[in-house]
VEXDREN-2710 file (C-alpha; in Angstrom, 1 decimal):
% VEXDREN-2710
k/r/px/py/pz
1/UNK/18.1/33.8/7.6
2/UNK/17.6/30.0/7.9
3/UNK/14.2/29.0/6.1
4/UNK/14.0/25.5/5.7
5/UNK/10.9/23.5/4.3
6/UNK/10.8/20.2/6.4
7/UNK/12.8/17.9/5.0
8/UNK/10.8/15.2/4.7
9/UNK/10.3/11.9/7.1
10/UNK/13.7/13.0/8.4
11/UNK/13.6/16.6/10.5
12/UNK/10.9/18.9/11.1
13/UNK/11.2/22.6/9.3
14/UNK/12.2/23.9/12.6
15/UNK/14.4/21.1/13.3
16/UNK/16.0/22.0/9.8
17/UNK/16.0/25.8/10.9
18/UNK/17.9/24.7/14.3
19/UNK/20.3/23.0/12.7
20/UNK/21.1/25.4/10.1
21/UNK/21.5/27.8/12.7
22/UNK/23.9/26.3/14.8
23/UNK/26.1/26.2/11.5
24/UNK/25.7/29.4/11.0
25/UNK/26.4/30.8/14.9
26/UNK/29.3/28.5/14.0
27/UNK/30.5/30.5/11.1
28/UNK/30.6/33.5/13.2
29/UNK/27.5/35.1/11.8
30/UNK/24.3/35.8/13.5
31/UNK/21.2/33.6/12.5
32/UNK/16.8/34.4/12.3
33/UNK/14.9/31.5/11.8
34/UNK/11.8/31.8/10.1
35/UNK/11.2/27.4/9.3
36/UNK/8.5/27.6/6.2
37/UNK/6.0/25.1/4.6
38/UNK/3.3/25.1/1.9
39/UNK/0.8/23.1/2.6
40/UNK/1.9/19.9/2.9
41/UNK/3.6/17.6/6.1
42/UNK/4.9/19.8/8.9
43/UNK/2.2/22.8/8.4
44/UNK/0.6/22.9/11.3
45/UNK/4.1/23.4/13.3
46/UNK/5.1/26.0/11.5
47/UNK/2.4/28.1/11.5
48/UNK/1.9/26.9/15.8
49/UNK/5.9/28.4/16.3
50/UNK/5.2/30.8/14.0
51/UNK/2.4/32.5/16.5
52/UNK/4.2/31.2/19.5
53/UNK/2.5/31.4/23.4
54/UNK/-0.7/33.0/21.7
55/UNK/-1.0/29.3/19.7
56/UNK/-2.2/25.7/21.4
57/UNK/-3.1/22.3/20.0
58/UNK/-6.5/20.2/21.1
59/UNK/-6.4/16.6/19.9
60/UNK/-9.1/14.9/19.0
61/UNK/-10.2/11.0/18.2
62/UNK/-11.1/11.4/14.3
63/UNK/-11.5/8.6/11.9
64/UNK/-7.8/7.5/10.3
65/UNK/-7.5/7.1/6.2
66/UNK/-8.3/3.2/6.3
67/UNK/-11.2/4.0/9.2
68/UNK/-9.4/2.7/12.2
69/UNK/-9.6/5.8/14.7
70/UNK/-6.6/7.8/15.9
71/UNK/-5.6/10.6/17.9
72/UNK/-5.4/13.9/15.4
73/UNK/-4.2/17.2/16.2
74/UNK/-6.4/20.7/16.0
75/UNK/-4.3/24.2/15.9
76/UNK/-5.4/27.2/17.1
77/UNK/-3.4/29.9/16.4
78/UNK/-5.5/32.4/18.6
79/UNK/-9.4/32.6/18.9
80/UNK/-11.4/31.4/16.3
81/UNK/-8.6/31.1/13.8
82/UNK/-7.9/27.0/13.3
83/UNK/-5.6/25.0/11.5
84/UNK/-6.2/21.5/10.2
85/UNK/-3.4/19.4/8.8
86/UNK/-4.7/16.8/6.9
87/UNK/-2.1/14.7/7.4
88/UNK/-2.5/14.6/10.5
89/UNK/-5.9/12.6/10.0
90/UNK/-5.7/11.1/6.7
91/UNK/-1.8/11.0/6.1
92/UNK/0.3/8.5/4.3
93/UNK/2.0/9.0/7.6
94/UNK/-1.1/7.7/9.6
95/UNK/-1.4/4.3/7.6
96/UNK/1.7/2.4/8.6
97/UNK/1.9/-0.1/9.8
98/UNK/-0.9/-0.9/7.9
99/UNK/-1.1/-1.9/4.1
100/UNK/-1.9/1.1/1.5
101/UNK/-5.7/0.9/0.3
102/UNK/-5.4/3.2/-2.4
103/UNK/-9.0/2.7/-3.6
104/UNK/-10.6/2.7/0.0
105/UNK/-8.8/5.2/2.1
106/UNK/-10.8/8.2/3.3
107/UNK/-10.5/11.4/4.1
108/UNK/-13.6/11.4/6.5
109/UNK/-10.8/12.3/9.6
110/UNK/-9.8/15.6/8.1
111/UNK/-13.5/16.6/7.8
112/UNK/-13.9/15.5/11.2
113/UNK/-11.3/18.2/12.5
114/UNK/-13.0/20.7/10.6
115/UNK/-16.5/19.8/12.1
116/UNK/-14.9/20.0/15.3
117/UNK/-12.8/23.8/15.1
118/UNK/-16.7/25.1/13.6
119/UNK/-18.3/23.2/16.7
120/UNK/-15.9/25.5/18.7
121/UNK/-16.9/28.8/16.8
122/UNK/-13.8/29.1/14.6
123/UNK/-14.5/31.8/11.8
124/UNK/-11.5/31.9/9.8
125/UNK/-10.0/27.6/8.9
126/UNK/-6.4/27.3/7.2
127/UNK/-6.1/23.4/6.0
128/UNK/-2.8/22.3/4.9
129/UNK/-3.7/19.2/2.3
130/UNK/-0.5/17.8/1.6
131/UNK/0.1/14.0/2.7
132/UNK/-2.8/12.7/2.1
133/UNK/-3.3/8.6/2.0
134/UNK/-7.1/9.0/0.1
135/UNK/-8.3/10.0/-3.5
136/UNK/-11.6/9.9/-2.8
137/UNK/-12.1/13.5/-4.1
138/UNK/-12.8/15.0/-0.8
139/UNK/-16.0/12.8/-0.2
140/UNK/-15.6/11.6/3.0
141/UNK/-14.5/14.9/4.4
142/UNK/-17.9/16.0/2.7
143/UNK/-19.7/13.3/4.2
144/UNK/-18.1/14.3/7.9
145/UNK/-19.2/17.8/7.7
146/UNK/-22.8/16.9/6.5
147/UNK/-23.4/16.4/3.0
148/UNK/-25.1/12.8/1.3
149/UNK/-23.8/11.4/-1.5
150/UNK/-25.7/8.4/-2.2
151/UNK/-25.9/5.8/-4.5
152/UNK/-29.3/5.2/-6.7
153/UNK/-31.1/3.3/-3.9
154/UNK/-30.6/6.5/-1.3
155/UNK/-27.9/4.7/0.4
156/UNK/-24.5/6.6/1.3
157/UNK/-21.7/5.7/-0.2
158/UNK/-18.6/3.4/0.8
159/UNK/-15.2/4.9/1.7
160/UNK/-12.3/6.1/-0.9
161/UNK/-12.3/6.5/-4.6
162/UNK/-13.9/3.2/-4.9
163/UNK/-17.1/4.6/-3.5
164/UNK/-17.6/7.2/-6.0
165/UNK/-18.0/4.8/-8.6
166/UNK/-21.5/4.2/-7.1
167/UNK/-22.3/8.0/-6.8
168/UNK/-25.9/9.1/-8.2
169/UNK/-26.5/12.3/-6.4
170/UNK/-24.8/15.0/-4.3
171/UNK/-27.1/16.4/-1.0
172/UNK/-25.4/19.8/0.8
173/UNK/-28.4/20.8/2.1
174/UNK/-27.1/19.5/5.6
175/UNK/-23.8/21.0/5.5
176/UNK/-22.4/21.8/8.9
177/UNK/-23.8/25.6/9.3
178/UNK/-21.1/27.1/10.5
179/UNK/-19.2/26.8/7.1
180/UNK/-21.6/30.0/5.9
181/UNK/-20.1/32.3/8.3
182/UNK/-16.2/30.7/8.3
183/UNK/-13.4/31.7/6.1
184/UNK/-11.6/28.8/5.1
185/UNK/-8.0/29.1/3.1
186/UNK/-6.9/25.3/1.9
187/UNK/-3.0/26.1/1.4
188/UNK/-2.7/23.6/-1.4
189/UNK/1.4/21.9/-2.0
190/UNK/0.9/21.3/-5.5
191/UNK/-1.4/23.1/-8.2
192/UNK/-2.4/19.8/-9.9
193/UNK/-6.3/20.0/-11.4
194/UNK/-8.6/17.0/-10.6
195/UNK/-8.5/14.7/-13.7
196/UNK/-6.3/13.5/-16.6
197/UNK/-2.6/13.0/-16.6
198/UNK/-1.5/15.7/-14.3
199/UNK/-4.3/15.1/-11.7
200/UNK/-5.2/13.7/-8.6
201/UNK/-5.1/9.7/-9.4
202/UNK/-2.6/9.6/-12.7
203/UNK/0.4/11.8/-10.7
204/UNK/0.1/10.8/-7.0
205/UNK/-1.8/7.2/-6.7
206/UNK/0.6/5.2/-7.1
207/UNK/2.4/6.4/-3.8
208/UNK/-0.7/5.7/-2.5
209/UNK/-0.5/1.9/-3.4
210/UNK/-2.5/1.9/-6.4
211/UNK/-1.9/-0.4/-9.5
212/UNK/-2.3/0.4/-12.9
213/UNK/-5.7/-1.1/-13.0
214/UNK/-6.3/1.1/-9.9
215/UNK/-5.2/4.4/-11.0
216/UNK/-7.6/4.2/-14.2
217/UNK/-10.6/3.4/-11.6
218/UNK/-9.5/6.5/-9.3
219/UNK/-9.5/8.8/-12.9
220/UNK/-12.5/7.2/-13.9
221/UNK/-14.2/7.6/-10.3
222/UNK/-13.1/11.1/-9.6
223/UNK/-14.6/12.3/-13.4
224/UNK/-17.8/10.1/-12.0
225/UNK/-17.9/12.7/-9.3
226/UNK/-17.5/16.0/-11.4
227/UNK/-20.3/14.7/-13.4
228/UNK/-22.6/14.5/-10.6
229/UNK/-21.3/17.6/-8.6
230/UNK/-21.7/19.7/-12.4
231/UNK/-25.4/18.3/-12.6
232/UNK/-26.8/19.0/-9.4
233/UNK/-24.9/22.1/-8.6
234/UNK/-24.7/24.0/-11.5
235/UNK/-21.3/26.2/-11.6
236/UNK/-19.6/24.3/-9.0
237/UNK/-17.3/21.8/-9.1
238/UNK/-14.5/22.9/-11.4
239/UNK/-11.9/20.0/-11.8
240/UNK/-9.6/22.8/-14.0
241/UNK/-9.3/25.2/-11.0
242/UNK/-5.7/24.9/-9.6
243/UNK/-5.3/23.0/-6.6
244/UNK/-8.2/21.0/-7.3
245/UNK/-6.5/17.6/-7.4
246/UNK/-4.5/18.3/-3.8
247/UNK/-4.6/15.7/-1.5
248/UNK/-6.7/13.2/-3.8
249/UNK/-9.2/15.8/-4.8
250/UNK/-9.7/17.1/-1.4
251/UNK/-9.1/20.4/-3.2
252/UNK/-12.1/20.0/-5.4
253/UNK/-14.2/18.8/-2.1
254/UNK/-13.3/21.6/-0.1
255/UNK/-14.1/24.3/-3.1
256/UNK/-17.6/22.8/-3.1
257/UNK/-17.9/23.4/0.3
258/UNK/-17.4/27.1/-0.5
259/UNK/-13.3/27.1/0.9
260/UNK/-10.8/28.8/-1.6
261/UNK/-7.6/27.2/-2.7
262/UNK/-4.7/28.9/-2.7
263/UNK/-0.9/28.5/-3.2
264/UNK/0.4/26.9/0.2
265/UNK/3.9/28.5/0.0
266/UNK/2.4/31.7/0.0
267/UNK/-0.1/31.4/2.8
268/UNK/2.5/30.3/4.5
269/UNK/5.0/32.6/3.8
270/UNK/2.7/35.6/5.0
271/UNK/1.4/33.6/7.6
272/UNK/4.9/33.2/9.4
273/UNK/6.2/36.8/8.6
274/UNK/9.0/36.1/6.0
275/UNK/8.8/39.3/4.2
276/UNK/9.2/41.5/7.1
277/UNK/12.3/39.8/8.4
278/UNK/14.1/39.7/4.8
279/UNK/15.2/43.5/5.0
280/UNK/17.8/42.9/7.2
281/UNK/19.6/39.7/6.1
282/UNK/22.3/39.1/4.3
283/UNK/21.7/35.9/2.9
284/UNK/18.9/33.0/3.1
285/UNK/19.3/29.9/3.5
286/UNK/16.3/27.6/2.7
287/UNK/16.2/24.1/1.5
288/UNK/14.4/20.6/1.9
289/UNK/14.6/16.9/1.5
290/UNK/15.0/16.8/-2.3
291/UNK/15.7/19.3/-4.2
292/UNK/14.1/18.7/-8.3
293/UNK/12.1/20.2/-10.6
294/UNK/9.0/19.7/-8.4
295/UNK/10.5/22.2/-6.4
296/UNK/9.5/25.0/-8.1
297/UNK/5.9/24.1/-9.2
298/UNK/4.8/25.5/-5.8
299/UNK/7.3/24.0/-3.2
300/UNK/8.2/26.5/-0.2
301/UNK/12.0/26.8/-0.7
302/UNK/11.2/28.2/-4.1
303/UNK/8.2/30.7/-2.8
304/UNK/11.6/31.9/-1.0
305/UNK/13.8/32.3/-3.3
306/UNK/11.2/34.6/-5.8
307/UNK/11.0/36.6/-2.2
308/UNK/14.6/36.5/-1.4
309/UNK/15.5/38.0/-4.9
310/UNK/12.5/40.5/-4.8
311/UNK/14.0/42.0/-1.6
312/UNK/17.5/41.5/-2.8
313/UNK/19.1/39.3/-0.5
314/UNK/20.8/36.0/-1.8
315/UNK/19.0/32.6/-1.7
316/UNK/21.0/28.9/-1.8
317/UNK/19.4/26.2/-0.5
318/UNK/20.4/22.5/0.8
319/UNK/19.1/19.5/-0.4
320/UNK/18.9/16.0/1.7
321/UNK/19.6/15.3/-2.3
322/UNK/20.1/17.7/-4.9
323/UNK/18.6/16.3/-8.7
324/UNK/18.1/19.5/-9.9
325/UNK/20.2/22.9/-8.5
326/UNK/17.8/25.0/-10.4
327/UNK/20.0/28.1/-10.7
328/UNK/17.3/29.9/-12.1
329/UNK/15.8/30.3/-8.2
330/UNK/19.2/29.8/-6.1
331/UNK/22.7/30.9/-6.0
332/UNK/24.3/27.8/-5.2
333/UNK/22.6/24.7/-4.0
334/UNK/24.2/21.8/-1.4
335/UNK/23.4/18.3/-1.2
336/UNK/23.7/16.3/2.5
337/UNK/23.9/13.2/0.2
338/UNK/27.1/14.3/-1.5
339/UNK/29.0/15.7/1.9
340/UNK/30.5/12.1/3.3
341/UNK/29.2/9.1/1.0
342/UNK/29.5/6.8/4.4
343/UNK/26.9/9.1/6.4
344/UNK/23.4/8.6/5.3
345/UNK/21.7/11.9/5.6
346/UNK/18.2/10.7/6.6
347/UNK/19.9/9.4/10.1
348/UNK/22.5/12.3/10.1
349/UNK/20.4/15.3/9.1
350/UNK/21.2/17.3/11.9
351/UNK/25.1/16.9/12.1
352/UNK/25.0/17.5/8.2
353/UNK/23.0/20.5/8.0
354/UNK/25.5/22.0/10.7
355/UNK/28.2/21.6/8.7
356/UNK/27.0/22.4/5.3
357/UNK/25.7/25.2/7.0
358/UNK/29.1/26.6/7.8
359/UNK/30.6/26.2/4.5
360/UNK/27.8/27.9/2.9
361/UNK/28.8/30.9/4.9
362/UNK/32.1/30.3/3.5
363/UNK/31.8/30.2/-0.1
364/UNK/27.7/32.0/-0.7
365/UNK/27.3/35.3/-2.1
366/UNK/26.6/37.9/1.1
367/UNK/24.5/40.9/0.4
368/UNK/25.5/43.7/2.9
369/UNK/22.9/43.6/5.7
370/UNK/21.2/46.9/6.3
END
């Protein structure tokens, strides 16, 4: 079975998959591909192949991280059932060639989307938050599906993480209505809280752009907005709950608009049917752009390898580089970085994947198929 994450800003998961699978048909053996994801960039593919003719995309013109607009895509993976990929909206990805505003960049888009798929009756939402450009805590996503957060004169808010610093008070009384009767599922990539030195701002800000000086302003800010959320809404607003500090505290937004985080590899996993289709393999292959010890704190390729080894089948995975082989989840990892030291595997992925996809045959444990 080839069950690839994407491999970041390089191939697609089902790109990966593809490739993988030509190596193996190459090998002699017979391939399923079943591409994964959890949560983050590449999401809303996955789950779109996953469900095949019964799935479509809309697009939409939504607000982009630094408020210039852009064209943003809406799944539907069959009637009433939506995905949003926040990256899609409020991405890293949807910033360039623009320069990073760490302390300004909103995630007002991804809210948009979701205003949009309720506008269109959806009753059940899955939003993958990996990506994301913003720490802003969720609040312009809030502010696109309804709520007020205004400063002490009554006067909303600016954009980004910067505009939480003049938060007084926290208004969910307009909410979009169709959120009361709408399951929503945010399949979070990481299971960082809000605040402090694992959260949102001290971990993941500084790919954002942020300084130093910035970061401290983005804890500081995001703590500002627990505050206010805890005072108004008593009960609510949890920065400890897991996932909370996902995408810049989108997390924490979303679970005050009543959505429930949950492990993305997992969703994801179910969502696109890998269970059922391990009985009958005799090996997985999975893998993804760098394999390290942030693999296993929630990543897909090691939501595969606990599943692999539950059913019994052998997992290795391939790496576009390999800083960690993590034996305590795989059988054997591969790096694309360490096959041919004149090929660069971010322009090569395909070729390389082929081939390391044929020696894997070679030389990785087999379990018997049934």
């Amino acid at each position: 079975m080839c069950a690839p994450n994407a491999f970041k800003g390089t191939l697609s998961a089902r790109a990966a998959a593809t490739a993988i699978a030509r190596g193996v048909r190459d090998a002699g053996a017979h391939p399923i591909e079943v591409p994964v994801a959890d949560g983050g960039d590449g999401t809303l593919d996955v789950l779109l192949a996953a469900r095949g003719n019964a799935a479509k995309v809309t697009r939409h013109r939504v607000t982009g991280p630094l408020g210039h607009p852009l064209i943003a895509r809406l799944g539907w993976l069959g009637p009433g059932e939506a995905v949003v990929e926040l990256a899609e909206a409020s991405g890293l990805r949807r910033v360039h060639p623009r320069p990073l505003d760490a302390l300004r960049a909103t995630s007002r888009g991804t809210g948009e989307l979701i205003r949009i798929a309720l506008d269109a009756g959806a009753r059940r939402i899955l939003i993958g938050v990996g990506g994301s450009a913003c720490t802003d805590g969720g609040s312009g996503m809030l502010q696109a599906l309804g709520a007020r957060l205004i400063d002490t004169q009554g006067v909303d808010i600016g954009p980004g993480g910067a505009g939480l610093e003049d938060l007084a008070r926290i208004d969910l009384a307009g909410m979009h209505r169709g959120l009361v009767r709408c399951s929503i599922e945010v399949a979070c990539d990481i299971r960082s809280t809000l605040l402090g030195p694992d959260g949102a701002a001290m971990m993941f800000a500084a790919q954002k752009g942020a300084t130093p000086n910035d970061i401290r302003r983005l804890d500081a800010a995001l703590a500002h907005l627990v505050d206010v959320a805890s005072a108004e809404y008593r009960g609510e607003g949890d920065s400890r709950l897991p996932g909370s500090g996902a995408a810049g505290g989108c997390g924490f937004g979303l679970a005050l608009a009543g959505a429930r985080l949950v492990a993305g590899a997992a969703l994801i996993c179910d969502e696109v049917g890998l269970d059922e289709a391990l009985p009958g393999a005799a090996l997985v292959i999975t893998g993804e752009g760098r394999l390290d010890s942030q693999t296993q704190t929630g990543k897909a390729p090691a939501e595969v390898a606990v599943r692999s080894r539950t059913a019994g089948v052998p997992c290795v995975a391939i790496g576009g580089s390999v800083v960690d082989r993590l034996p305590a989840l795989f059988a054997r990892t591969w790096s694309l970085a360490a096959v041919d030291p004149d090929v660069d595997p971010r322009l090569h992925a395909r070729v390389l994947l082929r081939r390391v996809a044929r020696e894997v045959l070679r030389d990785a444990p087999l379990r018997d198929a049934e």
